[in-house]
N, CA, C and O atoms as CSV, one atom per row, in Angstrom:
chain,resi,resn,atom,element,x,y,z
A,1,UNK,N,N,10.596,-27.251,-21.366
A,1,UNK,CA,C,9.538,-28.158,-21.794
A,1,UNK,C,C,9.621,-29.431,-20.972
A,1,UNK,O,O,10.678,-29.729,-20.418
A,2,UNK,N,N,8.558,-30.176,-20.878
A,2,UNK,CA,C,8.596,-31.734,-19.916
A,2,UNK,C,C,9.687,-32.375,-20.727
A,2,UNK,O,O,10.037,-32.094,-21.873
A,3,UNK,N,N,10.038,-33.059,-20.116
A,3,UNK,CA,C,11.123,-34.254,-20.630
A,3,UNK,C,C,10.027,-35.585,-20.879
A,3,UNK,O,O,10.340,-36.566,-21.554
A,4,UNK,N,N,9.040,-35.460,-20.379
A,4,UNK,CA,C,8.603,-36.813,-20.577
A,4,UNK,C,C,7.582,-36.531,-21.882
A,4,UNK,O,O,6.907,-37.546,-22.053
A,5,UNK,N,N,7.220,-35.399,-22.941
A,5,UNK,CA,C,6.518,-35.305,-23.492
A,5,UNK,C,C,7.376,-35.554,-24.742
A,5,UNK,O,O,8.364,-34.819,-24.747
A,6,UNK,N,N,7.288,-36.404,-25.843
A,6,UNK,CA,C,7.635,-37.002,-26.459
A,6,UNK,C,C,7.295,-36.670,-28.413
A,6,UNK,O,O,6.104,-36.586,-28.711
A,7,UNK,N,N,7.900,-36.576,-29.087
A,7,UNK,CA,C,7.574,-36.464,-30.599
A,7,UNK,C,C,6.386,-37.665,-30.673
A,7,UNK,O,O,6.248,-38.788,-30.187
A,8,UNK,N,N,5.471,-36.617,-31.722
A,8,UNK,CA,C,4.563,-37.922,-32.144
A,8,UNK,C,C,4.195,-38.078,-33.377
A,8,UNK,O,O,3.477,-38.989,-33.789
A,9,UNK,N,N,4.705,-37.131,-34.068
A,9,UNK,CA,C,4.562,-36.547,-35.761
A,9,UNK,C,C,5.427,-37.873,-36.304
A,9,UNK,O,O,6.193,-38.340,-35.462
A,10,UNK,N,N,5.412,-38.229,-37.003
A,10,UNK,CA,C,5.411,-38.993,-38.120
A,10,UNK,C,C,6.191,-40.079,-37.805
A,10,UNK,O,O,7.389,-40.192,-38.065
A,11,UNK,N,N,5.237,-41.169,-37.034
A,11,UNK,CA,C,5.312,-42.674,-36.680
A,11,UNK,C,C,4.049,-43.624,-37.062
A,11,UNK,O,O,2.858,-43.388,-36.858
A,12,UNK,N,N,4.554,-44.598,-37.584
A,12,UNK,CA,C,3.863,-46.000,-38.006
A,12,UNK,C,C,3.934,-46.980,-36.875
A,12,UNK,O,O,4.919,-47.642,-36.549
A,13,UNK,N,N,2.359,-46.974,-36.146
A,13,UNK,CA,C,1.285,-46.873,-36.788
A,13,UNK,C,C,1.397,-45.162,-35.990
A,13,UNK,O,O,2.170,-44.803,-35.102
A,14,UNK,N,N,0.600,-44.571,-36.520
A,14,UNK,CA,C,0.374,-42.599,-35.529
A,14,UNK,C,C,0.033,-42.712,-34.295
A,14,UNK,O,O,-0.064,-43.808,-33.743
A,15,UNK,N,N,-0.170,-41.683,-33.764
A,15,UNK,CA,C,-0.377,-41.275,-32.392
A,15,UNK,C,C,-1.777,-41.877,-32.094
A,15,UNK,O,O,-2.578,-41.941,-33.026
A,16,UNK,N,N,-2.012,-42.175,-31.269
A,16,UNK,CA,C,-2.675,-42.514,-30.634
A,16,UNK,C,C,-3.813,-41.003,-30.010
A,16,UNK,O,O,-3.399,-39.869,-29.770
A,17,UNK,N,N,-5.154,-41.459,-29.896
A,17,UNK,CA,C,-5.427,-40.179,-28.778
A,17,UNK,C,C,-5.206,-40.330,-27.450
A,17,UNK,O,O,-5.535,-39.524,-26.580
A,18,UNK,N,N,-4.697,-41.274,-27.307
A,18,UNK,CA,C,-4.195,-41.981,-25.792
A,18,UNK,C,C,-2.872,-41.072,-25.767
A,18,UNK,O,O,-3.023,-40.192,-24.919
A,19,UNK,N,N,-1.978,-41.009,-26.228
A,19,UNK,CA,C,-0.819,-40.667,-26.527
A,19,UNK,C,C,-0.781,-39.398,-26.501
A,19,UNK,O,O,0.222,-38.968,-25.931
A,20,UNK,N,N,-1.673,-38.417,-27.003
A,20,UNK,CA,C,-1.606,-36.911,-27.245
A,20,UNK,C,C,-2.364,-36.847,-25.960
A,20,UNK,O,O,-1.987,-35.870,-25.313
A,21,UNK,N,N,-3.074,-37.371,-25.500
A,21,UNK,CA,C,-4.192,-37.082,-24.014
A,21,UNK,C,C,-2.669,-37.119,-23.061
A,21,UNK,O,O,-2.175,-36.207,-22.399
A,22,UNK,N,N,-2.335,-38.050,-23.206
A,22,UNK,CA,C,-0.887,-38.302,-22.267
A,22,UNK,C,C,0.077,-36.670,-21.907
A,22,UNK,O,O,0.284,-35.966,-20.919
A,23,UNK,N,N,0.394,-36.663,-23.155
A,23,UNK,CA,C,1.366,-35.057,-23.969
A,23,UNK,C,C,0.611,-33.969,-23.505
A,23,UNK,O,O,1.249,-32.942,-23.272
A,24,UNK,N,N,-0.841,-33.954,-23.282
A,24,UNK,CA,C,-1.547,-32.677,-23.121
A,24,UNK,C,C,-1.283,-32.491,-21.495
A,24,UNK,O,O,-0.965,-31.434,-20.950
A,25,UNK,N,N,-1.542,-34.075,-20.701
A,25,UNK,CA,C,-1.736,-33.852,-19.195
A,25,UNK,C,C,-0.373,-33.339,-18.411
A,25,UNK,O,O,-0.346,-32.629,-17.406
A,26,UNK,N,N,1.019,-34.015,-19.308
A,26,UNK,CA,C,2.564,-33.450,-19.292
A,26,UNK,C,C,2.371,-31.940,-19.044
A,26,UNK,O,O,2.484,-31.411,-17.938
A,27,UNK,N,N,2.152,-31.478,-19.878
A,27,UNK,CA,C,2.481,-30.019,-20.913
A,27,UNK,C,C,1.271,-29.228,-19.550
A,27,UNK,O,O,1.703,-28.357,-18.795
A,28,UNK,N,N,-0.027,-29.668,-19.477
A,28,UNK,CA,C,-1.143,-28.808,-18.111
A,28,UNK,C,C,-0.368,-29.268,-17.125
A,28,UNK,O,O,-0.513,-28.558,-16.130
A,29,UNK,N,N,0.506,-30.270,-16.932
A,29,UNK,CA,C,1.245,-30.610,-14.913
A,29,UNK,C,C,2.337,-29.558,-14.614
A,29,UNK,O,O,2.760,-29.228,-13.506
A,30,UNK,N,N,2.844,-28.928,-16.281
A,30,UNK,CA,C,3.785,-28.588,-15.901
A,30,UNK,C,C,3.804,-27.146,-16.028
A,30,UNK,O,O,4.629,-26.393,-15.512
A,31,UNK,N,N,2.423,-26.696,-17.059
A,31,UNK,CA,C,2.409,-25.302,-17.016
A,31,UNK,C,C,1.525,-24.882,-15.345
A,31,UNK,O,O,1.521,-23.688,-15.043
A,32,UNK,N,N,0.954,-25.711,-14.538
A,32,UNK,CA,C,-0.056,-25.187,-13.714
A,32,UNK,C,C,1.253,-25.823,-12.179
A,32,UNK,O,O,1.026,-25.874,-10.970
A,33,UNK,N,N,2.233,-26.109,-12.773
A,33,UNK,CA,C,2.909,-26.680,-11.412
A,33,UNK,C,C,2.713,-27.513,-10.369
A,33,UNK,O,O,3.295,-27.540,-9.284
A,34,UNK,N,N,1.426,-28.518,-10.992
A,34,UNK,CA,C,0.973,-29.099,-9.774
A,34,UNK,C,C,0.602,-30.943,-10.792
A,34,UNK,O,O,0.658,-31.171,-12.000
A,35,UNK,N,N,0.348,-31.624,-9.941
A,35,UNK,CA,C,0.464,-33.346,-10.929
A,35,UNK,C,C,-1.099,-33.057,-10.445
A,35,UNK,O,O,-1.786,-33.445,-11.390
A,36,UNK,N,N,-1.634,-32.746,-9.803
A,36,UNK,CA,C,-3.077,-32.734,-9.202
A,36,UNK,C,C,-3.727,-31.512,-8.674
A,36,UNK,O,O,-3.371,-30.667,-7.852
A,37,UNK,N,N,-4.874,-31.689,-9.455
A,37,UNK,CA,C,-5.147,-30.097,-9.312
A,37,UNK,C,C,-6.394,-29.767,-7.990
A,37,UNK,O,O,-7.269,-30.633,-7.979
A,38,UNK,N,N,-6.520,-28.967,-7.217
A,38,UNK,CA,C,-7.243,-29.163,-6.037
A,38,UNK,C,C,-8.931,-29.460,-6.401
A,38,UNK,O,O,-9.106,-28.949,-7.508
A,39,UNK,N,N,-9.732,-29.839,-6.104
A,39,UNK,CA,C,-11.030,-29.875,-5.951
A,39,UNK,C,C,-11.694,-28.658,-7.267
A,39,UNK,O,O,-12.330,-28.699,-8.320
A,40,UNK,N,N,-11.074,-27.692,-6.395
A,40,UNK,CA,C,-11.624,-26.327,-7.036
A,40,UNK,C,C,-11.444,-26.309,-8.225
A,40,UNK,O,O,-12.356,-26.280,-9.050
A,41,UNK,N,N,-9.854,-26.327,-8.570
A,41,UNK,CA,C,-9.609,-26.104,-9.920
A,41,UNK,C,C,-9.178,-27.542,-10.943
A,41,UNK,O,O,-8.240,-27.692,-11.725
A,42,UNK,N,N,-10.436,-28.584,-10.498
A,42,UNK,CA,C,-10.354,-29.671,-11.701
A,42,UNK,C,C,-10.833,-29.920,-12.614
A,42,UNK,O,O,-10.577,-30.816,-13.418
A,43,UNK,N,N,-12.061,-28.696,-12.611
A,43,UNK,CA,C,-12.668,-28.412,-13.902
A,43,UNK,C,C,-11.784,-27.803,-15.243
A,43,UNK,O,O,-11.942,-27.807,-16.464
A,44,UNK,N,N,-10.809,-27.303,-14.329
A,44,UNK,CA,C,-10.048,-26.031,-15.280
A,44,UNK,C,C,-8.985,-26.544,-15.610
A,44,UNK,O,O,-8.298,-26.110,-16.535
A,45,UNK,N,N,-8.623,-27.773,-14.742
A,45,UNK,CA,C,-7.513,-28.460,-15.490
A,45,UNK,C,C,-7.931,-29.517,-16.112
A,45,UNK,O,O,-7.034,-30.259,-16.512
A,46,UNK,N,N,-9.081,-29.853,-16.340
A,46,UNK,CA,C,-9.244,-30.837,-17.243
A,46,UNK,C,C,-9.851,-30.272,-18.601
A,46,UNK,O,O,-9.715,-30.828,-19.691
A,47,UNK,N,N,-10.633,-28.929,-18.349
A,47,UNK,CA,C,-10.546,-28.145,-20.125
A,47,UNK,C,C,-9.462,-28.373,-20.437
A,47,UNK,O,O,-9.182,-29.206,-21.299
A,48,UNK,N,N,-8.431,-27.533,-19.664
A,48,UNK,CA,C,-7.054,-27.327,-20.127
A,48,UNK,C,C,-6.466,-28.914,-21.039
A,48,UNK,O,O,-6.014,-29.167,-22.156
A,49,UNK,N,N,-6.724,-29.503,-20.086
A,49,UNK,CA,C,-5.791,-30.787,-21.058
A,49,UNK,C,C,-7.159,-31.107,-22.582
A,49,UNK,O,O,-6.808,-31.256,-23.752
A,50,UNK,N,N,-8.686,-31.141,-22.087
A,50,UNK,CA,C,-8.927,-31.522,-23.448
A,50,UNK,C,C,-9.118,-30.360,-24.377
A,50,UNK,O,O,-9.454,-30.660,-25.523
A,51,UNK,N,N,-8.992,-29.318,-24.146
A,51,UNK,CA,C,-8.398,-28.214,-25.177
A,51,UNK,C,C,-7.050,-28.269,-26.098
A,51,UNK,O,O,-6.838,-27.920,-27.259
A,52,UNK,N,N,-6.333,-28.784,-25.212
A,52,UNK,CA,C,-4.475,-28.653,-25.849
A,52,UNK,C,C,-4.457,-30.385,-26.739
A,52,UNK,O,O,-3.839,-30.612,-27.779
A,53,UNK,N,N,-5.226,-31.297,-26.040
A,53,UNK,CA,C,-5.143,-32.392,-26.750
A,53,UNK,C,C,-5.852,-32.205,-28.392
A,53,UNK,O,O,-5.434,-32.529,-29.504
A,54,UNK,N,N,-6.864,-31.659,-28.015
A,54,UNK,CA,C,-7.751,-30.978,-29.680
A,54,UNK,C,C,-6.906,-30.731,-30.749
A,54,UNK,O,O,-6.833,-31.205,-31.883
A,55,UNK,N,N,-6.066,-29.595,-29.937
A,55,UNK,CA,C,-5.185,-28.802,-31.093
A,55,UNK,C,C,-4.123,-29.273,-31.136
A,55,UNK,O,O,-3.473,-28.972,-32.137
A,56,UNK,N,N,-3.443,-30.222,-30.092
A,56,UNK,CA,C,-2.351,-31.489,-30.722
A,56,UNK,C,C,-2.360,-32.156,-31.989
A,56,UNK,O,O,-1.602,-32.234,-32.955
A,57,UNK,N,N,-3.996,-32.823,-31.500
A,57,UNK,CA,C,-4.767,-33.767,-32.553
A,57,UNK,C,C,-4.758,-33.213,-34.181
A,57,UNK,O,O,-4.671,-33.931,-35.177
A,58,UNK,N,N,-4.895,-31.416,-34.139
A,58,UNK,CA,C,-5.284,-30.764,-35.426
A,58,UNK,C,C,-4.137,-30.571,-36.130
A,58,UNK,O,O,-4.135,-30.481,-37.358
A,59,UNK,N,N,-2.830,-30.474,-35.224
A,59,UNK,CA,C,-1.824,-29.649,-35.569
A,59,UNK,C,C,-0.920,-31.139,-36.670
A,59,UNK,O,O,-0.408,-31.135,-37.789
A,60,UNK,N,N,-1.146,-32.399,-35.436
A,60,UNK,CA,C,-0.630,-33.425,-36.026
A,60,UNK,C,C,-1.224,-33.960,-37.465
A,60,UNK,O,O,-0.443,-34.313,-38.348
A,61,UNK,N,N,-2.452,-33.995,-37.625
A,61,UNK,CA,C,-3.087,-34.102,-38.376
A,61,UNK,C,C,-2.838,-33.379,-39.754
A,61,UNK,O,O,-2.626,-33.920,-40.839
A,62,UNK,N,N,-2.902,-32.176,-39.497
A,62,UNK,CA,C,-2.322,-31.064,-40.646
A,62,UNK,C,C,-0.834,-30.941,-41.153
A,62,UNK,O,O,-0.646,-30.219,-42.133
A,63,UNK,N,N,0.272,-31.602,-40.556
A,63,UNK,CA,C,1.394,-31.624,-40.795
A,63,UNK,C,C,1.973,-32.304,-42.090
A,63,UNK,O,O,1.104,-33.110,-42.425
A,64,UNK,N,N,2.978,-32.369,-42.947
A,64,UNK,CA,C,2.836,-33.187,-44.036
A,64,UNK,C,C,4.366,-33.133,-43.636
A,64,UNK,O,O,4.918,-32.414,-42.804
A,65,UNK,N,N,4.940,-34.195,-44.552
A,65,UNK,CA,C,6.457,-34.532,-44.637
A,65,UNK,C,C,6.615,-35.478,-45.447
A,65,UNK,O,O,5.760,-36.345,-45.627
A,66,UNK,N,N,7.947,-35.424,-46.153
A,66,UNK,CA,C,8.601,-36.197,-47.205
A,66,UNK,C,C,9.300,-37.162,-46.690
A,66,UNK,O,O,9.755,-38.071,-47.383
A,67,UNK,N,N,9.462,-37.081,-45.452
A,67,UNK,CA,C,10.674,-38.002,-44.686
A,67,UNK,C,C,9.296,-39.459,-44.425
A,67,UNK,O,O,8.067,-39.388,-44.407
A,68,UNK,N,N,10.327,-40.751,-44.248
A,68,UNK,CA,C,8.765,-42.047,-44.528
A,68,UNK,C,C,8.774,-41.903,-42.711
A,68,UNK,O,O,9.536,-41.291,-41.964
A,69,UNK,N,N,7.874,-42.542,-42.507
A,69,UNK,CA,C,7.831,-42.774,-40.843
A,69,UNK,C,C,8.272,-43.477,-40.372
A,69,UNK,O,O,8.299,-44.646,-40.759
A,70,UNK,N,N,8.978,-42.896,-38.988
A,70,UNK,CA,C,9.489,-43.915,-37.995
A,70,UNK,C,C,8.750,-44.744,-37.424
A,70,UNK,O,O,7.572,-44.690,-37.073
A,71,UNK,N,N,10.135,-46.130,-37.299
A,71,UNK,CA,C,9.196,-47.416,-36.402
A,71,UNK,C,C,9.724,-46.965,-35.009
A,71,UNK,O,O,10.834,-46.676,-34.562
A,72,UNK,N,N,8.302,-47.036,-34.453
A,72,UNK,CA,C,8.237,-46.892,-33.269
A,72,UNK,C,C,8.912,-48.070,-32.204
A,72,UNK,O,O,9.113,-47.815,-31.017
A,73,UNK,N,N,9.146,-49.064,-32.673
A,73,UNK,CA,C,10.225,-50.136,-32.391
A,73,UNK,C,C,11.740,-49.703,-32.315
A,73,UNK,O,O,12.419,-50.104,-31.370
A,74,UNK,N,N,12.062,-49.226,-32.889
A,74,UNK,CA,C,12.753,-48.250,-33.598
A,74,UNK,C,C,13.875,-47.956,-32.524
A,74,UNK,O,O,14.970,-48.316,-32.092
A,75,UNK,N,N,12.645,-46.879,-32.371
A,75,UNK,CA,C,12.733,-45.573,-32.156
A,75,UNK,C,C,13.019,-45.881,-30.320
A,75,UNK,O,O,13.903,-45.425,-29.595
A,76,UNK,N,N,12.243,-46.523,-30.102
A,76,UNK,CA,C,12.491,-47.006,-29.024
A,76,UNK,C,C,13.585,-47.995,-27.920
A,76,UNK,O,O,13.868,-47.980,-26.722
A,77,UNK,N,N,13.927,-48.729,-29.007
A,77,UNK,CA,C,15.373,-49.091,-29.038
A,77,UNK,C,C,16.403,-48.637,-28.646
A,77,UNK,O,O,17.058,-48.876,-27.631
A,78,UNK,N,N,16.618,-47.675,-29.822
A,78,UNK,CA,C,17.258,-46.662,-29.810
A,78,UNK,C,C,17.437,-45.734,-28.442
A,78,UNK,O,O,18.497,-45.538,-27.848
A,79,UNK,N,N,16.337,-45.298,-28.153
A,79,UNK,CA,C,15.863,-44.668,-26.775
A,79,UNK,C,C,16.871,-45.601,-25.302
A,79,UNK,O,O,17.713,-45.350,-24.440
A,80,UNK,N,N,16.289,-46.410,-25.672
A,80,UNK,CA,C,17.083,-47.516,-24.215
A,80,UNK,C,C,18.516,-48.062,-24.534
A,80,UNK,O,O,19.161,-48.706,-23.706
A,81,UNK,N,N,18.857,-47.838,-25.472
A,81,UNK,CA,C,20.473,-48.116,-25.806
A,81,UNK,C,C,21.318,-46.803,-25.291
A,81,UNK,O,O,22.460,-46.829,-24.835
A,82,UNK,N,N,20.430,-45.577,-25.485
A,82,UNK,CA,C,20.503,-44.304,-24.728
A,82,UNK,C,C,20.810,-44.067,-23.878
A,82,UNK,O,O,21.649,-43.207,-23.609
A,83,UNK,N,N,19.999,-45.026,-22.881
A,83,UNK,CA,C,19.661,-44.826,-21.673
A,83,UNK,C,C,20.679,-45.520,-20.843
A,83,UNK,O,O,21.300,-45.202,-19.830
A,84,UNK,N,N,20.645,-46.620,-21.639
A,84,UNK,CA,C,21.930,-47.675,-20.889
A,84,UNK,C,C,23.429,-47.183,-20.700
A,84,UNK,O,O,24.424,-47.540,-20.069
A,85,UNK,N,N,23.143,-46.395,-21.387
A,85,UNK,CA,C,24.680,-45.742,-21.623
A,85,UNK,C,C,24.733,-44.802,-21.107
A,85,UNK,O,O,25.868,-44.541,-20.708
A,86,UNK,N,N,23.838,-43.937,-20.847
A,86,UNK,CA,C,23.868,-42.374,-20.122
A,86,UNK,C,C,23.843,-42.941,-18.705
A,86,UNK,O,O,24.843,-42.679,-18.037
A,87,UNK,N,N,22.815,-43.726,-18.073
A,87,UNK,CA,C,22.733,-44.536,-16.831
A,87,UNK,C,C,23.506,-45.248,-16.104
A,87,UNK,O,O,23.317,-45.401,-14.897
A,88,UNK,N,N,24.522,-45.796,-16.791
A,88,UNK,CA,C,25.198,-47.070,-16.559
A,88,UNK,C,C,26.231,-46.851,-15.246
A,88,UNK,O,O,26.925,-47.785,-14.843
């Protein structure tokens, strides 16, 4: 799976459609092997991403959980305290 495509289920404030558009273009760069798709086939990679963003959008949407939501402050923090340390 991309490394750069990221959890988006249950954060305050939610996903963004910016955010799942992001996750969809990850997920089409990496199933079609290419960051840019030729002339020919940019019709087909741009269904592709607003197809998969749709059913991101539905899937997130439909999900339920007992757990409260993460701060995306957080969460992010967290992330670069990560990083500092794996990096360093």
């Amino acid at each position: 799976m991309c490394r750069n495509i990221k959890p988006l289920f249950n954060f305050d404030p939610p996903a963004t459609d910016q955010e799942i558009r992001d996750a969809a273009l990850q997920f089409v760069r990496n199933l079609s092997g290419t960051t840019k798709p030729s002339r020919r086939n940019e019709a087909a990679f741009e269904h592709a991403i607003v197809s998969i963003a749709a059913c991101a959008r539905e899937l997130l949407d439909s999900l339920e959980t007992s757990h409260p939501p993460h701060n995306r402050e957080e969460v992010a923090a967290k992330a670069r305290s990560r990083n500092l340390t794996r990096f360093a």
